[in-house]
PDB file with SEQRES, HELIX, SHEET and CRYST1 records, atoms N, CA, C and O in Angstrom:
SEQRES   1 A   72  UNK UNK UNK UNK UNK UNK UNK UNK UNK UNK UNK UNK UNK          
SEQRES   2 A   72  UNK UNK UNK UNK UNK UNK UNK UNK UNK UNK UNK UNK UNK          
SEQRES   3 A   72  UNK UNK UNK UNK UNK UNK UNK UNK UNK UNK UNK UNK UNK          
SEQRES   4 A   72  UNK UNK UNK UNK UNK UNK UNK UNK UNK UNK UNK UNK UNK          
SEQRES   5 A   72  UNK UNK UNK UNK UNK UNK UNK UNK UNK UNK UNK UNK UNK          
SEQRES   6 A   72  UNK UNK UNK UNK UNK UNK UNK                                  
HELIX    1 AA1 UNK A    6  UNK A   20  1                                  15    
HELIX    2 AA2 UNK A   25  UNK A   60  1                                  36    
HELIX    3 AA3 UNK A   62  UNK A   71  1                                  10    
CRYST1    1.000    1.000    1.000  90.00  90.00  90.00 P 1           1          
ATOM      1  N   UNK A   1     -23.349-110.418  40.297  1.00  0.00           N  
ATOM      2  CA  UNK A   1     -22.140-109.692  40.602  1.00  0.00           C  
ATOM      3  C   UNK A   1     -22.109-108.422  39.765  1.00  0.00           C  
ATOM      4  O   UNK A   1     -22.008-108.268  38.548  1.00  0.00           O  
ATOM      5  N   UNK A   2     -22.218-107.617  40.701  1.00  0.00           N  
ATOM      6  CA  UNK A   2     -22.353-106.185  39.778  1.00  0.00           C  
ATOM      7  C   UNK A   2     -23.148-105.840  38.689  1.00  0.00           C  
ATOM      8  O   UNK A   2     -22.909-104.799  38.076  1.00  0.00           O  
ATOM      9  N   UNK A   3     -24.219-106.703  38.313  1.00  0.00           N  
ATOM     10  CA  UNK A   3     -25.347-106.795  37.416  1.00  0.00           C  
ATOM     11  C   UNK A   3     -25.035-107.335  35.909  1.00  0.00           C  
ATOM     12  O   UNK A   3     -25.710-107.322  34.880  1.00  0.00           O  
ATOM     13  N   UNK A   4     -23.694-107.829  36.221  1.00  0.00           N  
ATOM     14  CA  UNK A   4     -22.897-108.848  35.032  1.00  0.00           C  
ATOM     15  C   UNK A   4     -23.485-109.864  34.728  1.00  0.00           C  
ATOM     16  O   UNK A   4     -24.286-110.225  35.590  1.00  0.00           O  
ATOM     17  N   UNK A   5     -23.422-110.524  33.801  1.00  0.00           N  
ATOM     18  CA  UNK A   5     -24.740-111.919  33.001  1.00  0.00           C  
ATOM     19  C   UNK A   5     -22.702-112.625  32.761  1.00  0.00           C  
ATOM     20  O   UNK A   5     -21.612-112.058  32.691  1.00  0.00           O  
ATOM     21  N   UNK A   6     -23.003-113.568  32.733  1.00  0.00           N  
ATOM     22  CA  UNK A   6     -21.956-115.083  32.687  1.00  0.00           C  
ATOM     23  C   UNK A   6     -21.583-114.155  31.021  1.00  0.00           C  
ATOM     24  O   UNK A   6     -20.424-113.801  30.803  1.00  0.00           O  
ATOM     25  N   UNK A   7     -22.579-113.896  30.104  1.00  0.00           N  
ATOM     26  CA  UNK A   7     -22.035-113.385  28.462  1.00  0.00           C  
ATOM     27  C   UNK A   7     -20.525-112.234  28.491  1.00  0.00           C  
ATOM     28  O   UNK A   7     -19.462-112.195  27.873  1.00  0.00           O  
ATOM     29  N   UNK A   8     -21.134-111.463  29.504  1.00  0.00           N  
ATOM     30  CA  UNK A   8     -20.566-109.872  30.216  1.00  0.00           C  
ATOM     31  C   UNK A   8     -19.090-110.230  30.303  1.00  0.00           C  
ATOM     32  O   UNK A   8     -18.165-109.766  29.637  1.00  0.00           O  
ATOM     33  N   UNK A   9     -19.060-111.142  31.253  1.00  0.00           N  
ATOM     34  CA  UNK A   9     -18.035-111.706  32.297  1.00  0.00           C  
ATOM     35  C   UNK A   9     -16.610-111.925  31.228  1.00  0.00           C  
ATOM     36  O   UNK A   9     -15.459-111.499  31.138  1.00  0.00           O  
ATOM     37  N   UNK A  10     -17.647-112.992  30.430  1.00  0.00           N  
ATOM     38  CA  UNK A  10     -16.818-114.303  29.509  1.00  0.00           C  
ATOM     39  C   UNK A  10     -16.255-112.986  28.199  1.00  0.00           C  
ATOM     40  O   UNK A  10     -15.269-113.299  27.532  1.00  0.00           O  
ATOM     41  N   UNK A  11     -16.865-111.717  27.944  1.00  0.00           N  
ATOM     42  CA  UNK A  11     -16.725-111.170  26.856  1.00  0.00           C  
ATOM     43  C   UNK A  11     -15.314-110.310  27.877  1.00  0.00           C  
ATOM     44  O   UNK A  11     -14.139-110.315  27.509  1.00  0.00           O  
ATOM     45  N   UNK A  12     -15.754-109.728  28.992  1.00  0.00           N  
ATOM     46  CA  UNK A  12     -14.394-108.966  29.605  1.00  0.00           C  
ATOM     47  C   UNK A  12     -13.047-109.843  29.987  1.00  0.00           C  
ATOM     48  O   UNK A  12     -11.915-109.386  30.142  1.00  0.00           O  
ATOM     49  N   UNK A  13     -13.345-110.833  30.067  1.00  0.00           N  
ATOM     50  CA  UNK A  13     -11.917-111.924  30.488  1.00  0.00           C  
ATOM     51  C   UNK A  13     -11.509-112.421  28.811  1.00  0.00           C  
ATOM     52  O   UNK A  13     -10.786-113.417  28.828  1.00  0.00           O  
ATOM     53  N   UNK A  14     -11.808-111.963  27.519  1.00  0.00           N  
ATOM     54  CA  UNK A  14     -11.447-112.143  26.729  1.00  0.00           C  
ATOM     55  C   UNK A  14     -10.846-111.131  26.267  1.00  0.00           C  
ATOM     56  O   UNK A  14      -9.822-111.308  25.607  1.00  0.00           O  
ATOM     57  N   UNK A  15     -11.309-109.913  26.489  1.00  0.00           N  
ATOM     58  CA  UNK A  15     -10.463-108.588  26.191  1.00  0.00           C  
ATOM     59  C   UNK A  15      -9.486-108.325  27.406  1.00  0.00           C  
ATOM     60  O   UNK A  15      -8.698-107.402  27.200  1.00  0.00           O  
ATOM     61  N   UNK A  16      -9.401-108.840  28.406  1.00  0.00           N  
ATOM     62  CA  UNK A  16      -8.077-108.638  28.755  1.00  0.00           C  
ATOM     63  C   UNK A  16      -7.200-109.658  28.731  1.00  0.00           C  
ATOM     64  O   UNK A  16      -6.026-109.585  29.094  1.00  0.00           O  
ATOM     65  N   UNK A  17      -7.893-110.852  28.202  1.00  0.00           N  
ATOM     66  CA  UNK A  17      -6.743-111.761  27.830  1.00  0.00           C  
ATOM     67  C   UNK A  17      -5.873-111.089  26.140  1.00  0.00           C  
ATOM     68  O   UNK A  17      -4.711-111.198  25.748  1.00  0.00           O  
ATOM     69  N   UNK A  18      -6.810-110.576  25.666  1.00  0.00           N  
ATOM     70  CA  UNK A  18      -6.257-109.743  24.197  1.00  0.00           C  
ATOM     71  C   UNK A  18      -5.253-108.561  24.724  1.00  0.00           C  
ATOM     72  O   UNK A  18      -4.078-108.443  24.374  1.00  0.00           O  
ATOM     73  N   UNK A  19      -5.813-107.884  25.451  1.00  0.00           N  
ATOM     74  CA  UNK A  19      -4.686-106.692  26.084  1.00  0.00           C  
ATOM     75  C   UNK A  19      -3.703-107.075  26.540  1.00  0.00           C  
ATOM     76  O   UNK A  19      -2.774-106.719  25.816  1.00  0.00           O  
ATOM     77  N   UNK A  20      -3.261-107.813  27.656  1.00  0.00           N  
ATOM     78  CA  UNK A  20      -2.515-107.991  28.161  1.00  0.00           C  
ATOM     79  C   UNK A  20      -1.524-109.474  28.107  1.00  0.00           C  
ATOM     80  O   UNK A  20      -0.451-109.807  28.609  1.00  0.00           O  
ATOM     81  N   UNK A  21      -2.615-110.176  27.138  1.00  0.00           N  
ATOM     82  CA  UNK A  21      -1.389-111.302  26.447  1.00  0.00           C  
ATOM     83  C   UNK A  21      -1.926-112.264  28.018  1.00  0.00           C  
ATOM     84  O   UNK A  21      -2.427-111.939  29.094  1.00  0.00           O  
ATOM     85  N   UNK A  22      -1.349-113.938  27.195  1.00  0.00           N  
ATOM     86  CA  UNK A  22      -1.607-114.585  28.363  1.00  0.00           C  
ATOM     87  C   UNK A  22      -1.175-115.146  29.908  1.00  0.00           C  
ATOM     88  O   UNK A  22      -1.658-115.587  30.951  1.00  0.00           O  
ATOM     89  N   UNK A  23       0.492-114.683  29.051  1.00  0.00           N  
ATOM     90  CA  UNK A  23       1.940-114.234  29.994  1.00  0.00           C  
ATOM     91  C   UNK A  23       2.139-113.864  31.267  1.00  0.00           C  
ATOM     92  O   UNK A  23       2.728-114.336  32.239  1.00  0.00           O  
ATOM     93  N   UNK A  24       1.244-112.509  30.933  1.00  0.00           N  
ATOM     94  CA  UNK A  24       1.113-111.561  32.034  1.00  0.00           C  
ATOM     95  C   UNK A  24      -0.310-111.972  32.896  1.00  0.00           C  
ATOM     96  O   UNK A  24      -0.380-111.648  34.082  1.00  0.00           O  
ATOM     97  N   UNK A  25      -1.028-112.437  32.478  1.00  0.00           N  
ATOM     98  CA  UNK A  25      -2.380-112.736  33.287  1.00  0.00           C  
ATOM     99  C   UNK A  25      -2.243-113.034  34.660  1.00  0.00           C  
ATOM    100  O   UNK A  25      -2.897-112.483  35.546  1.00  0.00           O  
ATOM    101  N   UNK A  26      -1.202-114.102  34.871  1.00  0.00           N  
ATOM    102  CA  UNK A  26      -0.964-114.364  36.493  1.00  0.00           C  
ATOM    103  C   UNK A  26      -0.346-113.484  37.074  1.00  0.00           C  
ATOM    104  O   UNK A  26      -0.489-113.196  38.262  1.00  0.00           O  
ATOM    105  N   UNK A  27       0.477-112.916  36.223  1.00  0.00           N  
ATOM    106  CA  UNK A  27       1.299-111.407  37.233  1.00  0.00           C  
ATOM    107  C   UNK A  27      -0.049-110.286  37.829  1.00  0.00           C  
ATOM    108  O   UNK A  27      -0.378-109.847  38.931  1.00  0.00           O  
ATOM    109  N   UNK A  28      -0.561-110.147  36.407  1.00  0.00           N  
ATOM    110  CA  UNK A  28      -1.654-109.211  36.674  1.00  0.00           C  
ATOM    111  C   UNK A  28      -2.536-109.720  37.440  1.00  0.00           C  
ATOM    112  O   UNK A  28      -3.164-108.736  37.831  1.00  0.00           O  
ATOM    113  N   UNK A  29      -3.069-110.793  37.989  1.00  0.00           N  
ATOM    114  CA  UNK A  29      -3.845-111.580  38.999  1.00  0.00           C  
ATOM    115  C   UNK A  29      -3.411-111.145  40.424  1.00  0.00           C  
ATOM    116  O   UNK A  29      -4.098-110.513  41.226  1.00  0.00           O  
ATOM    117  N   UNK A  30      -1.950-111.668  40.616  1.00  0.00           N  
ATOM    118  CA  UNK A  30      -1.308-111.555  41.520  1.00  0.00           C  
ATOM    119  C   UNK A  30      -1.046-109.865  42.149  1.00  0.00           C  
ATOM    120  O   UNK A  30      -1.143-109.465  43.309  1.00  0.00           O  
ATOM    121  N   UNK A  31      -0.814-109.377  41.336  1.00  0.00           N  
ATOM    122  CA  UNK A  31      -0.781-107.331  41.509  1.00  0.00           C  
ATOM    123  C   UNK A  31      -2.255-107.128  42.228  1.00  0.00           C  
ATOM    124  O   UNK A  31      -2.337-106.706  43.381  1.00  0.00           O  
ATOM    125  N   UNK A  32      -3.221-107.412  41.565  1.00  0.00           N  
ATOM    126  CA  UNK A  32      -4.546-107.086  42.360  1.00  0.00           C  
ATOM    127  C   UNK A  32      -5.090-107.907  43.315  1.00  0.00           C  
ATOM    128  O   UNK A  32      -5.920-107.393  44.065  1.00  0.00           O  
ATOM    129  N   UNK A  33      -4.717-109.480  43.512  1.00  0.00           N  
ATOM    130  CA  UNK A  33      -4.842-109.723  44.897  1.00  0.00           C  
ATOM    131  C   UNK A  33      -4.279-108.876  45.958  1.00  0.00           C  
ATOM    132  O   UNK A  33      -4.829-108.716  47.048  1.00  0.00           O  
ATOM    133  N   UNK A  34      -2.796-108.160  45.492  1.00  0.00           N  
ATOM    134  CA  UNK A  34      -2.002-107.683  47.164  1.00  0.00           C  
ATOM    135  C   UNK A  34      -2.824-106.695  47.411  1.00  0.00           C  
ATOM    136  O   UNK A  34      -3.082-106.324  48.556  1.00  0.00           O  
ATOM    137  N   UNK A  35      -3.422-106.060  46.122  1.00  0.00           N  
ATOM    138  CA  UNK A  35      -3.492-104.497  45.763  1.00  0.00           C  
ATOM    139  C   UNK A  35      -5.197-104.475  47.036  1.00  0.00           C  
ATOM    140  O   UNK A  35      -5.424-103.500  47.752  1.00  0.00           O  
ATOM    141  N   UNK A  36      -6.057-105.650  47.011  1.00  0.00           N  
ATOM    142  CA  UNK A  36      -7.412-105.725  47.503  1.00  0.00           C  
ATOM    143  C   UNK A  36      -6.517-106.318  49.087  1.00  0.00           C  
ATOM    144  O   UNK A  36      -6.429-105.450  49.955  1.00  0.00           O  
ATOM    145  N   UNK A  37      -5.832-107.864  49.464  1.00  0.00           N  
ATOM    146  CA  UNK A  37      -5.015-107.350  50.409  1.00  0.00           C  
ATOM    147  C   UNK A  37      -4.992-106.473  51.393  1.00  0.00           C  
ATOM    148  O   UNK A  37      -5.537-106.442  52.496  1.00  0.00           O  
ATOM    149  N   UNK A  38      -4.231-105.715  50.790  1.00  0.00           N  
ATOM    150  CA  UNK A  38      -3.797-104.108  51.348  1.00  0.00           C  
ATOM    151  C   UNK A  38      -4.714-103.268  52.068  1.00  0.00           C  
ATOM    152  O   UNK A  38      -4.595-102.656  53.130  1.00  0.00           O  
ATOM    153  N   UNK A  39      -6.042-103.426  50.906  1.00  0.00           N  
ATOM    154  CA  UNK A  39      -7.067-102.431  51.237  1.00  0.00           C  
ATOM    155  C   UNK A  39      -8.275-103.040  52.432  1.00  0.00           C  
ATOM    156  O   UNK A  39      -9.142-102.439  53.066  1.00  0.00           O  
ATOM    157  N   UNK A  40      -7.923-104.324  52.397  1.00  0.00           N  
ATOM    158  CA  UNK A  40      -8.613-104.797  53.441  1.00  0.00           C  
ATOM    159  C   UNK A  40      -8.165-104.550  54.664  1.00  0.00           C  
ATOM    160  O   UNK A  40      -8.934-104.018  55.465  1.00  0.00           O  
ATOM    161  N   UNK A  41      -6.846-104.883  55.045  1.00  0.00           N  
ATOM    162  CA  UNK A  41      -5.879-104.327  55.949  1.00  0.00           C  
ATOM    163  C   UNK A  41      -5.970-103.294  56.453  1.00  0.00           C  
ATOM    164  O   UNK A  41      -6.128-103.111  57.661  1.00  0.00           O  
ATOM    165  N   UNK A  42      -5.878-102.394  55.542  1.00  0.00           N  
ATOM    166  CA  UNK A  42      -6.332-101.025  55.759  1.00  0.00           C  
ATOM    167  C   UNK A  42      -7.583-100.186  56.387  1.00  0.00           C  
ATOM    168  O   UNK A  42      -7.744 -99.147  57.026  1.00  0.00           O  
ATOM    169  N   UNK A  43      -8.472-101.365  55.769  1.00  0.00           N  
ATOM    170  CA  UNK A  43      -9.897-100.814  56.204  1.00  0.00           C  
ATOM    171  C   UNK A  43      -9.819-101.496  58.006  1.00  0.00           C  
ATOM    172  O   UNK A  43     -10.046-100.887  59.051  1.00  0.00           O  
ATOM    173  N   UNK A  44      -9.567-102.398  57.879  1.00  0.00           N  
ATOM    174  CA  UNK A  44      -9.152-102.946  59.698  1.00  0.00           C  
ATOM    175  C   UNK A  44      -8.531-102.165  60.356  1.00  0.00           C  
ATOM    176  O   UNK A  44      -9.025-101.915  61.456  1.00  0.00           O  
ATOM    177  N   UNK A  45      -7.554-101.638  60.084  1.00  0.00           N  
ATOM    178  CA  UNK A  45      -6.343-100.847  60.724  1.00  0.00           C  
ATOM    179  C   UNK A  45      -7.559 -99.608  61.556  1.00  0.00           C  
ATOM    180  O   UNK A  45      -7.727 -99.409  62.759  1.00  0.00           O  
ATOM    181  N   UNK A  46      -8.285 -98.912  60.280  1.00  0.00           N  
ATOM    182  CA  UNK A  46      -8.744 -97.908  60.157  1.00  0.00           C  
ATOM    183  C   UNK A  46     -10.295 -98.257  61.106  1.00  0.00           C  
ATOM    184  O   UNK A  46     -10.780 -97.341  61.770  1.00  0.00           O  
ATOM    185  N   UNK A  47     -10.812 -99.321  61.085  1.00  0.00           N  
ATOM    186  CA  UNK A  47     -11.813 -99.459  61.985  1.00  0.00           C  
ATOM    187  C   UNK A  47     -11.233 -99.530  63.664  1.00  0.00           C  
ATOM    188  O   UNK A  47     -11.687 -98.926  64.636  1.00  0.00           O  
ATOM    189  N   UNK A  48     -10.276-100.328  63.610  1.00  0.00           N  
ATOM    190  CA  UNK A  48      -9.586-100.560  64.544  1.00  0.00           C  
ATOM    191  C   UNK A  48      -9.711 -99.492  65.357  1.00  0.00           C  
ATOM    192  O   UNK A  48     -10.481 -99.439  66.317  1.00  0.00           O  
ATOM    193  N   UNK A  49      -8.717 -98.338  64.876  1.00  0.00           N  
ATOM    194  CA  UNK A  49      -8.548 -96.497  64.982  1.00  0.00           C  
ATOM    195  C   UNK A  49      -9.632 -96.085  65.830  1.00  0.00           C  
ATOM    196  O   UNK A  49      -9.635 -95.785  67.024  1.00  0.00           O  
ATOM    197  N   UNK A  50     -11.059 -96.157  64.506  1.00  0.00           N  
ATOM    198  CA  UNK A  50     -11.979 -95.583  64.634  1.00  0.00           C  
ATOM    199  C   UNK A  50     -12.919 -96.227  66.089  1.00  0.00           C  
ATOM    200  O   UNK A  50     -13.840 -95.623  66.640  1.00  0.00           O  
ATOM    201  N   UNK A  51     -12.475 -97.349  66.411  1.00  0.00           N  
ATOM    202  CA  UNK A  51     -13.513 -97.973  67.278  1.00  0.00           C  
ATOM    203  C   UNK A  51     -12.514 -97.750  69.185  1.00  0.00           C  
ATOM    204  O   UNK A  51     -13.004 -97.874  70.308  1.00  0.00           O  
ATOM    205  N   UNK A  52     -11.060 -97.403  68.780  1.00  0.00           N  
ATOM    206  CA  UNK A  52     -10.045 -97.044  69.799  1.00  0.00           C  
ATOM    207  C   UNK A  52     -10.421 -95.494  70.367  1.00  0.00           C  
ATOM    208  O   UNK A  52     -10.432 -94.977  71.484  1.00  0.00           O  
ATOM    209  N   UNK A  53     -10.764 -94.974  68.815  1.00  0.00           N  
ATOM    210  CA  UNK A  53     -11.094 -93.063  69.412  1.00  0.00           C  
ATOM    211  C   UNK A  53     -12.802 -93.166  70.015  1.00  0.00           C  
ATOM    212  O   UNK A  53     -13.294 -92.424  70.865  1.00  0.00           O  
ATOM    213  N   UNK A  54     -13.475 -94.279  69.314  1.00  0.00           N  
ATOM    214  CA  UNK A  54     -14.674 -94.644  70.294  1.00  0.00           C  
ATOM    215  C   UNK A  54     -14.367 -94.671  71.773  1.00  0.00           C  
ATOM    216  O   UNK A  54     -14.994 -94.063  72.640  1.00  0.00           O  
ATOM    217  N   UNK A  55     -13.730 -95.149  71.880  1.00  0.00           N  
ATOM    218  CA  UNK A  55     -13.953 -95.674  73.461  1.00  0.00           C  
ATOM    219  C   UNK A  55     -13.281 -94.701  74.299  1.00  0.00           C  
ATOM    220  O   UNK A  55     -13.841 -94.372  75.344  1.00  0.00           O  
ATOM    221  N   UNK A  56     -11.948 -94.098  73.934  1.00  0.00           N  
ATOM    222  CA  UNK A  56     -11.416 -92.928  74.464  1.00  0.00           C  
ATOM    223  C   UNK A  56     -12.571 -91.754  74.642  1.00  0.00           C  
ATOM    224  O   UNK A  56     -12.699 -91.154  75.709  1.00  0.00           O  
ATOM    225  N   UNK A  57     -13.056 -91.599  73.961  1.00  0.00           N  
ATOM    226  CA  UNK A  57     -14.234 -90.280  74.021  1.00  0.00           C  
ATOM    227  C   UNK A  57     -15.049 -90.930  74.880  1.00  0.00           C  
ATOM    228  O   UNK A  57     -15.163 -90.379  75.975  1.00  0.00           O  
ATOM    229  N   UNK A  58     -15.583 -91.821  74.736  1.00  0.00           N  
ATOM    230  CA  UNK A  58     -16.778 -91.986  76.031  1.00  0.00           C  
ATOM    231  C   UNK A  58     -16.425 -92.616  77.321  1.00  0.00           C  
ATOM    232  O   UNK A  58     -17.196 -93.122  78.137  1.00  0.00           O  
ATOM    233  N   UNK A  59     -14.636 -92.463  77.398  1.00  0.00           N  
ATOM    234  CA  UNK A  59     -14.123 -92.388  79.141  1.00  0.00           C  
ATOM    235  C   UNK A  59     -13.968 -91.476  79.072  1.00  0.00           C  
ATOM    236  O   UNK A  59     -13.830 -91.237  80.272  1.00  0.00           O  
ATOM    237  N   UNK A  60     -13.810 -90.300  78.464  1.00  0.00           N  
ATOM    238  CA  UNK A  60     -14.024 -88.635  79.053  1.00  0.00           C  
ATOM    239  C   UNK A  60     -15.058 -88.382  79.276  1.00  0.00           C  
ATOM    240  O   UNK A  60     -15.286 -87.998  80.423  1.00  0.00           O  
ATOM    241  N   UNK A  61     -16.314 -88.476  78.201  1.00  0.00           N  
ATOM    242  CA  UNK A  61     -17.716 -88.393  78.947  1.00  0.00           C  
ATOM    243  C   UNK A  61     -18.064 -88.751  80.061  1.00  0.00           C  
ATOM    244  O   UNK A  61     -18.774 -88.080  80.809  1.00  0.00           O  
ATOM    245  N   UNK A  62     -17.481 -90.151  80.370  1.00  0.00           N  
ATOM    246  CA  UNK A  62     -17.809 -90.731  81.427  1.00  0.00           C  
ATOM    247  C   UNK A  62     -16.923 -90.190  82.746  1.00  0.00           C  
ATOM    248  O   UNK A  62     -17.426 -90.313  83.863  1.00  0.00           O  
ATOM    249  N   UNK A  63     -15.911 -89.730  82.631  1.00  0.00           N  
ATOM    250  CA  UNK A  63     -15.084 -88.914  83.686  1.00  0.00           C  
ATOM    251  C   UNK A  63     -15.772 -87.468  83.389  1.00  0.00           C  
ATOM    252  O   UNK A  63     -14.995 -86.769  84.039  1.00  0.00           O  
ATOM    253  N   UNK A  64     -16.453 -86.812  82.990  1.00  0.00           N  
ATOM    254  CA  UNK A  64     -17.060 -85.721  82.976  1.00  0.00           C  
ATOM    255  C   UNK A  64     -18.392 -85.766  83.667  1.00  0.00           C  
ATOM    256  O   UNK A  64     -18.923 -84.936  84.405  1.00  0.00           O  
ATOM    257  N   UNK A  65     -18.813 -86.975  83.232  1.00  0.00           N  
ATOM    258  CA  UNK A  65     -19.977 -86.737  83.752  1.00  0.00           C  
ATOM    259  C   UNK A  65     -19.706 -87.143  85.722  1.00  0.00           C  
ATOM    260  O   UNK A  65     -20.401 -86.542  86.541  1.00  0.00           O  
ATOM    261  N   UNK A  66     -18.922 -87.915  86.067  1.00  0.00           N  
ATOM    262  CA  UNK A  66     -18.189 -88.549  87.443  1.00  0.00           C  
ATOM    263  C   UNK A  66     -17.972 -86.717  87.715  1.00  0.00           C  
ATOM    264  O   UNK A  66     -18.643 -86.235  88.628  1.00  0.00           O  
ATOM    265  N   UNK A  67     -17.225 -85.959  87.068  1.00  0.00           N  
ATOM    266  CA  UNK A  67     -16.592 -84.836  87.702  1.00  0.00           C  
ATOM    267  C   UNK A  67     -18.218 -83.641  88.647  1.00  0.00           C  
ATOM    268  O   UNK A  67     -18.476 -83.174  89.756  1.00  0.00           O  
ATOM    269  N   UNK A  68     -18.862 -83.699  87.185  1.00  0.00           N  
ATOM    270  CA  UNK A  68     -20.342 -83.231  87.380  1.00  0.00           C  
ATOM    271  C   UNK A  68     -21.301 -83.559  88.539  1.00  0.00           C  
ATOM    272  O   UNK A  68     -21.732 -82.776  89.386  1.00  0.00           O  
ATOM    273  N   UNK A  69     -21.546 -84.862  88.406  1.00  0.00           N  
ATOM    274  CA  UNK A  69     -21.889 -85.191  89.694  1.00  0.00           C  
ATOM    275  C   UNK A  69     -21.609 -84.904  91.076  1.00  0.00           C  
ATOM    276  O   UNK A  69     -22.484 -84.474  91.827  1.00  0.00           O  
ATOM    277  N   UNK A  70     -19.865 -85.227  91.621  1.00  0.00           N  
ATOM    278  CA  UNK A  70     -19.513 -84.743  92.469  1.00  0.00           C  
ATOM    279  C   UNK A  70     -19.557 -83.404  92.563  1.00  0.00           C  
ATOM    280  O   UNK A  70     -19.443 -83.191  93.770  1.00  0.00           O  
ATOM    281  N   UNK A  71     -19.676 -82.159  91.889  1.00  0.00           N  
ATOM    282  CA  UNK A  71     -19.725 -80.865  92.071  1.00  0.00           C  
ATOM    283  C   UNK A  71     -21.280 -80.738  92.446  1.00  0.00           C  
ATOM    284  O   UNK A  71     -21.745 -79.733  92.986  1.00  0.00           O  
ATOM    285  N   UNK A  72     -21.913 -81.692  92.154  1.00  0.00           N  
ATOM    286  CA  UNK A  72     -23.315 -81.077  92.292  1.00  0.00           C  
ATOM    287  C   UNK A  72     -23.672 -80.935  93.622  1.00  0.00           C  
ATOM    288  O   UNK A  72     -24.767 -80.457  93.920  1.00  0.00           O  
TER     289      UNK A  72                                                      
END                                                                             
């Protein structure tokens, strides 16, 4: 995971258990689940979009190219 060793891991979940006290740990857990959440959501929303303006563009191509033909 991100080129982290189990030592890495165990040494960063100890400094933010020092920063932020042990109190707050589940709040702060909970803030960055919605916070990743969100961004997943988001990235769907946004493929969603992106795969909707797909298909719109290639029924104009495809009615362009229908228009082309018949003129020919």
């Amino acid at each position: 995971m991100f080129g982290l060793g189990t030592t890495e891991l165990i040494l960063i979940l100890v400094i933010v258990m020092v920063l932020f006290g042990a109190k707050k740990l589940p709040a702060l857990g909970e803030g960055l689940a919605k916070g990743i959440r969100s961004f997943r959501v988001n990235l769907a929303d946004d493929n969603k979009e992106s795969k909707d303006d797909n298909v719109v563009d290639a029924e104009k191509v495809e009615e362009k190219v229908k228009e082309e033909s018949k003129s020919s």
